[in-house]
C-alpha positions as CSV (number, residue, x, y, z in Angstrom):
1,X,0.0,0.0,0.0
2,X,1.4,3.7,-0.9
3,X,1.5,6.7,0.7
4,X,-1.4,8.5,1.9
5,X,-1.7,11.7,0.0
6,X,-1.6,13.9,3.3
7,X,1.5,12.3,4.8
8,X,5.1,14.1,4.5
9,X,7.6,11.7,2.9
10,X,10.3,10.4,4.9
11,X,13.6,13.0,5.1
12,X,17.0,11.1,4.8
13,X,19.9,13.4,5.5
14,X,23.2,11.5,4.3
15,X,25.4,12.9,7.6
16,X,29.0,14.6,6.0
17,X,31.7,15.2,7.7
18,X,31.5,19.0,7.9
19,X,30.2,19.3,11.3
20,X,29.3,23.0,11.0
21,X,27.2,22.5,8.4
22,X,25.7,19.9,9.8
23,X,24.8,21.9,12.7
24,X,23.2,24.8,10.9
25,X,21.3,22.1,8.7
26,X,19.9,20.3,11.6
27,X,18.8,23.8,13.4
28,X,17.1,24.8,10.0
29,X,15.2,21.3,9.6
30,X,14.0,21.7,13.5
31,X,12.8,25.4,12.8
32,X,11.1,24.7,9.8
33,X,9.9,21.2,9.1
34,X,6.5,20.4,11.3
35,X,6.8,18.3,14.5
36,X,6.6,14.9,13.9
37,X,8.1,14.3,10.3
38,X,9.7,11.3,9.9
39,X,13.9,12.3,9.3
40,X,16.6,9.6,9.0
41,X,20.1,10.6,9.2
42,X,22.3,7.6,7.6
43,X,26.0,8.1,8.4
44,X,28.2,6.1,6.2
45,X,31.3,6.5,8.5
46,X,31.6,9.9,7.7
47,X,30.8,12.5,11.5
48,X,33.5,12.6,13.6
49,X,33.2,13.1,17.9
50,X,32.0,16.8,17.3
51,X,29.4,15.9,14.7
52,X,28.6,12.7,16.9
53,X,27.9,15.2,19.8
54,X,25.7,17.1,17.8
55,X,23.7,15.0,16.6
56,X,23.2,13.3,20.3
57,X,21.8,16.6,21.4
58,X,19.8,17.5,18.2
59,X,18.2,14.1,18.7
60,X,17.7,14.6,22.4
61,X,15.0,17.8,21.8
62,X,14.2,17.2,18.6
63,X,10.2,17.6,17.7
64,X,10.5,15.5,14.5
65,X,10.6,11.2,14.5
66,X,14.1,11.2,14.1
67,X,16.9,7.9,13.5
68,X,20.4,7.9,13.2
69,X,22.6,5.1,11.8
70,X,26.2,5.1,11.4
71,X,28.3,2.4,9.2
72,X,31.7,1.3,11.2
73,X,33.4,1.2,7.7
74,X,32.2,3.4,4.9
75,X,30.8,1.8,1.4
76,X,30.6,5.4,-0.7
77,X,28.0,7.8,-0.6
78,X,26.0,6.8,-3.7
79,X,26.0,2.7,-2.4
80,X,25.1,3.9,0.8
81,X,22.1,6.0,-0.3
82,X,20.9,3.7,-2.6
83,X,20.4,1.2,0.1
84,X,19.0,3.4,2.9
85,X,16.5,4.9,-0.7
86,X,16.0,0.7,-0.8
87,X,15.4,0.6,2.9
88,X,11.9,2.9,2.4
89,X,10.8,0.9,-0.2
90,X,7.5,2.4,-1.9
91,X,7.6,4.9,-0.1
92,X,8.4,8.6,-1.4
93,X,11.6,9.8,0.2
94,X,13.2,13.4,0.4
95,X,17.1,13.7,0.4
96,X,18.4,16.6,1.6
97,X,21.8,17.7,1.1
98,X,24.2,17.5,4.3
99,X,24.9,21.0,4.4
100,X,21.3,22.1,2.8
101,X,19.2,24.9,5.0
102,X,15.9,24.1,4.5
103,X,13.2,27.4,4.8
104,X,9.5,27.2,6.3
105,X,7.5,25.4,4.3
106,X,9.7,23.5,2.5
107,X,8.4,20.6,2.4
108,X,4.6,20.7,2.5
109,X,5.1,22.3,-0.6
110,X,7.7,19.9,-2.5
111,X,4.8,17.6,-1.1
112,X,2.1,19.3,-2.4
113,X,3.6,19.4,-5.6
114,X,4.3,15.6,-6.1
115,X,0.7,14.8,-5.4
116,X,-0.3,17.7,-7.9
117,X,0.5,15.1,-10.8
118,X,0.8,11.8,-10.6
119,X,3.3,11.9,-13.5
120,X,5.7,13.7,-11.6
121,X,8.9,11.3,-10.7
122,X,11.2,14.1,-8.7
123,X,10.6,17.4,-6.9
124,X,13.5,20.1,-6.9
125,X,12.9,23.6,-4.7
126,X,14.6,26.7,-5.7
127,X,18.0,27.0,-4.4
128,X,20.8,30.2,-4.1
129,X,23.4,27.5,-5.3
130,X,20.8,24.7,-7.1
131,X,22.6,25.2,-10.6
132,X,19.1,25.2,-13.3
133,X,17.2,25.6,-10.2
134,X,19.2,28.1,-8.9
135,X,18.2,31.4,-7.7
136,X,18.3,34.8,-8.7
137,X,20.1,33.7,-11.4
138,X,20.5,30.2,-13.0
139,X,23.7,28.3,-12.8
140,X,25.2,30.6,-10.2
141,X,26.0,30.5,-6.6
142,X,24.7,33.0,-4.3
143,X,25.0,33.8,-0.9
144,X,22.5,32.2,1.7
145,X,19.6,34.4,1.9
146,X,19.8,37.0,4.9
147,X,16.2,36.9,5.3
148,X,15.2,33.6,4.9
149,X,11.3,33.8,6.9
150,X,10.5,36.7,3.9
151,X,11.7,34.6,1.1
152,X,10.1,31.6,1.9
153,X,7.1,33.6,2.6
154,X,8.0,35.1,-1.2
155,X,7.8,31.7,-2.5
156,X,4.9,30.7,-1.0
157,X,2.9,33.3,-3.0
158,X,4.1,31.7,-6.3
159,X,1.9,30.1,-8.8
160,X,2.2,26.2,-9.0
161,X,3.0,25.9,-12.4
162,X,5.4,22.9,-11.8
163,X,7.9,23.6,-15.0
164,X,10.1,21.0,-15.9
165,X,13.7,20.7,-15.0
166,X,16.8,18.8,-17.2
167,X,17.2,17.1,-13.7
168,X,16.5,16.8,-10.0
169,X,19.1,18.7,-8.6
170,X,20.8,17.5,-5.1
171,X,20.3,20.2,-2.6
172,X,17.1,18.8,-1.9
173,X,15.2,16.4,-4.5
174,X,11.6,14.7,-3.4
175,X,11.4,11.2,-5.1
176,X,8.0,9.3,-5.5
177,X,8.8,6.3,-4.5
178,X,6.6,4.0,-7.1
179,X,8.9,6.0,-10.0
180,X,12.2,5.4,-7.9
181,X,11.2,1.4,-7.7
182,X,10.5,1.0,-11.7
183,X,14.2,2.8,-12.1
184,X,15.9,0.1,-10.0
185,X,17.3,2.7,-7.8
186,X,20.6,4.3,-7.6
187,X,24.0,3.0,-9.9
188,X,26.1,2.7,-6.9
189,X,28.3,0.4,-9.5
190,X,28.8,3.5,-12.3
191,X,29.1,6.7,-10.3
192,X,31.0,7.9,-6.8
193,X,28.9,10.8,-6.7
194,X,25.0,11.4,-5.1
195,X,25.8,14.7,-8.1
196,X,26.2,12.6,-10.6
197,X,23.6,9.0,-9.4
198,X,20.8,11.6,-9.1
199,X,20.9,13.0,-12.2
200,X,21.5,9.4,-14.3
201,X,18.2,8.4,-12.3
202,X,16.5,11.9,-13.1
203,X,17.3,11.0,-16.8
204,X,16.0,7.2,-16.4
205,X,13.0,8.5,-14.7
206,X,12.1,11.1,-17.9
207,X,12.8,7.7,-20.3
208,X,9.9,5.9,-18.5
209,X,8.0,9.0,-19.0
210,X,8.1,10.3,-15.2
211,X,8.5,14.4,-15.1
212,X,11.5,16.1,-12.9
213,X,9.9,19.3,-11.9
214,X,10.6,22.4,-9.8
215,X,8.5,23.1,-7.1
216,X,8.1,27.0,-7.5
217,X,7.0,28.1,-4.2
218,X,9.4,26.0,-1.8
219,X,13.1,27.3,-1.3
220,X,16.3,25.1,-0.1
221,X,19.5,27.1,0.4
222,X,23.0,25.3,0.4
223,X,26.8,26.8,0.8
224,X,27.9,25.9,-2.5
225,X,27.0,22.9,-5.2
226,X,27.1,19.7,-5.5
227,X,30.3,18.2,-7.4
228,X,31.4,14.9,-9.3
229,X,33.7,12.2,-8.1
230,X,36.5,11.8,-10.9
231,X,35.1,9.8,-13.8
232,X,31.9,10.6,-13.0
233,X,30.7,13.5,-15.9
234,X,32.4,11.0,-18.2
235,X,30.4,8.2,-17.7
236,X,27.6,9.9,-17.6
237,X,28.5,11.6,-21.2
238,X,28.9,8.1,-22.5
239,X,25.3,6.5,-21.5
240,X,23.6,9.7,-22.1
241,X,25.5,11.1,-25.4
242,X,23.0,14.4,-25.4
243,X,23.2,15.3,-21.9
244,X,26.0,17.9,-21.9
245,X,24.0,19.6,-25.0
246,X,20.9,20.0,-23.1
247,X,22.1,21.3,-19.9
248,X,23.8,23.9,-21.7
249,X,20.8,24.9,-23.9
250,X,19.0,24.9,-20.7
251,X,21.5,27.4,-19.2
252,X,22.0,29.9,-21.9
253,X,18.0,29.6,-22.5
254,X,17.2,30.2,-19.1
255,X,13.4,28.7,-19.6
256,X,12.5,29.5,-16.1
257,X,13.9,33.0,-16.1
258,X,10.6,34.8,-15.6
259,X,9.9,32.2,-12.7
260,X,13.1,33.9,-10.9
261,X,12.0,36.9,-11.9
262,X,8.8,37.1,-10.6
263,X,10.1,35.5,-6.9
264,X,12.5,38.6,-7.0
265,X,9.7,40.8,-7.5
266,X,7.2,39.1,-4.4
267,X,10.5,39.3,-2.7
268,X,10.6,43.0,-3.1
269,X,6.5,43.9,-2.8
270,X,5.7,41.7,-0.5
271,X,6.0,42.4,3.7
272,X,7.1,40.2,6.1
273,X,5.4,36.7,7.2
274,X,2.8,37.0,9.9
275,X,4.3,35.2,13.3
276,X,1.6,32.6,12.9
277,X,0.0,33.2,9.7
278,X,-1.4,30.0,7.1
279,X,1.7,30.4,4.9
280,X,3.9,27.6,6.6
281,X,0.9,25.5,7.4
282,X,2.1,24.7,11.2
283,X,6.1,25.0,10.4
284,X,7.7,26.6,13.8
285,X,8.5,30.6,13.0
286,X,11.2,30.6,15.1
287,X,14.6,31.4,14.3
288,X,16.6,28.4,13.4
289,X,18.6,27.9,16.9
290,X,22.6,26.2,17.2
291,X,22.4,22.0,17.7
292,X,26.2,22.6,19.2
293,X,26.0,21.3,22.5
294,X,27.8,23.2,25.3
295,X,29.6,20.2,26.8
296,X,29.7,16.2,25.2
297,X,26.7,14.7,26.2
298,X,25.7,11.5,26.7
299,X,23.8,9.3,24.3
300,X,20.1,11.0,24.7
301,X,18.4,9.4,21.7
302,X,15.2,7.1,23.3
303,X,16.0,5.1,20.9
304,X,19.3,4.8,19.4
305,X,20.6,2.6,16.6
306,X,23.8,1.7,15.1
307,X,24.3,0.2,12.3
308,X,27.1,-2.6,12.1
309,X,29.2,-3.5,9.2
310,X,27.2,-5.7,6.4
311,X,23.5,-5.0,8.7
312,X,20.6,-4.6,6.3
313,X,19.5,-0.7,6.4
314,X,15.9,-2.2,5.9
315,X,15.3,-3.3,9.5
316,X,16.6,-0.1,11.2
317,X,13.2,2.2,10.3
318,X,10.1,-0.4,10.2
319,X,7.6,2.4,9.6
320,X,10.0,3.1,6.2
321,X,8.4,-0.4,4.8
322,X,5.4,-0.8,2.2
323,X,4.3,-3.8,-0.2
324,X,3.2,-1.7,-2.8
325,X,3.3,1.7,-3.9
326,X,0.8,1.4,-6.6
């Protein structure tokens, strides 16, 4: 059985080993993601005694139905993914970027958006360094918005028009999970990269006639882009020959450059959000606060989990499990 259509998708956060931007990432996810979401943060090896510490005390207060497994030996991003992306089978799954900052309202509205046509295969949200998806201007990075509550409040007021994107892109990408199945996941055998896996699956989803769309009205913010693992951009140029041509028609085209345009302009005319207003349907207003803890703590998760060399990712989240997403 699928998803209900009102239920958030499960969040997996791929831990990094950047513990700073872990720690403003798990903040932003507490401050604007609504209590009770279902987040999985799968650590390949990667977090370190700081990052461990943080996440201990995120998980301790945390309002959101949050796991954490860690790997005592790493197996590479894109084969650790694919299994935890296996692990919620049928189920549709949000990754978000390690170092991503997520805005109010984020993802009701990738959400919304995926049920808004059952053709869609990926979500992507506007993004200051999301490369097609990027924002003010396409393919460039810039800085993290200073006034995140007013942009997202910005996007908010944009019209669903769900345009369609060369690829998901890996800041944050919403996958429905019955179009992930049919793919046969993730080619943890081809690629090093989550850059360069996501968008060989974006382009398998578009050849079984599933639509990678952007999500106008939801906004994702990230410290820079994602990159390749050597070899990577190669093999993807040899399995899809005309992939390099269309990204850079897309970029010199700019389809969605009224899109960016008129966010700019509701960024400019519109006020500030109301402290409680409809616009982040129940997402806390709060200023996202530091998951640093002041001193190492001990382990306060009520229910931790650790996941041991060669363990199958499946059994660690049981709610993660469906027969069928049909």
């Amino acid at each position: 059985m699928g998803e209900a259509q009102g239920e958030l998708p499960i969040v997996v956060l791929p831990v990094g080993s950047d513990d700073d931007a872990l720690d403003a990432c798990l903040a932003a996810l507490d401050a604007s993601t609504p209590a009770g979401t279902r987040v999985w943060l799968a650590d390949d090896a990667c977090a370190g005694p700081r990052g461990y510490a943080i996440i201990e005390r995120w998980m301790a207060r945390t309002d959101l139905k949050a796991d954490y497994t860690r790997r005592q030996r790493s197996v590479g991003e894109v084969a650790h993914l694919d299994q935890a992306l296996a692990a919620c089978a049928g189920l549709d799954v949000v990754v978000l970027a390690p170092d991503a900052v997520p805005l109010p309202g984020w993802l009701q509205h990738m959400t919304a958006s995926l049920h808004a046509d059952g053709a869609i295969g990926s979500v992507t949200p506007w993004s200051n360094a999301g490369e097609v998806a990027a924002w003010p201007r396409i393919g460039e990075i810039a800085p993290v918005p200073a006034e995140p509550l007013r942009l997202a409040h910005a996007a908010a007021h944009m019209p669903a028009l769900l345009p369609e994107l060369p690829a998901a892109v890996g800041h944050a990408v919403l996958l429905r999970g019955a179009a992930r199945a049919r793919t046969g996941g993730l080619d943890a055998s081809s690629y090093g990269s989550w850059y360069a896996a996501l968008i060989d699956l974006s382009l398998r989803l578009a050849g079984l006639g599933w639509r990678n769309v952007l999500c106008d009205s939801a906004f994702v913010a990230r410290r820079g882009e994602g990159i390749p693992a050597d070899g990577d951009m190669d093999r993807l140029a040899v399995r899809w020959p005309d992939w390099h041509a269309r990204l850079a028609q897309c970029l010199m085209q700019d389809p969605l450059r009224g899109a960016r345009e008129q966010l700019s302009q509701l960024l400019a005319t519109l006020g500030p959000p109301e402290a409680q207003g409809d616009l982040f349907e129940g997402a806390p207003m709060a200023a996202p606060r530091s998951a640093s803890p002041s001193a190492q703590p001990q382990l306060a998760s009520p229910n931790p989990v650790r996941l041991g060399e060669g363990n199958d990712l499946a059994c660690v989240i049981p709610e993660c499990r469906a027969d069928d997403d049909a």
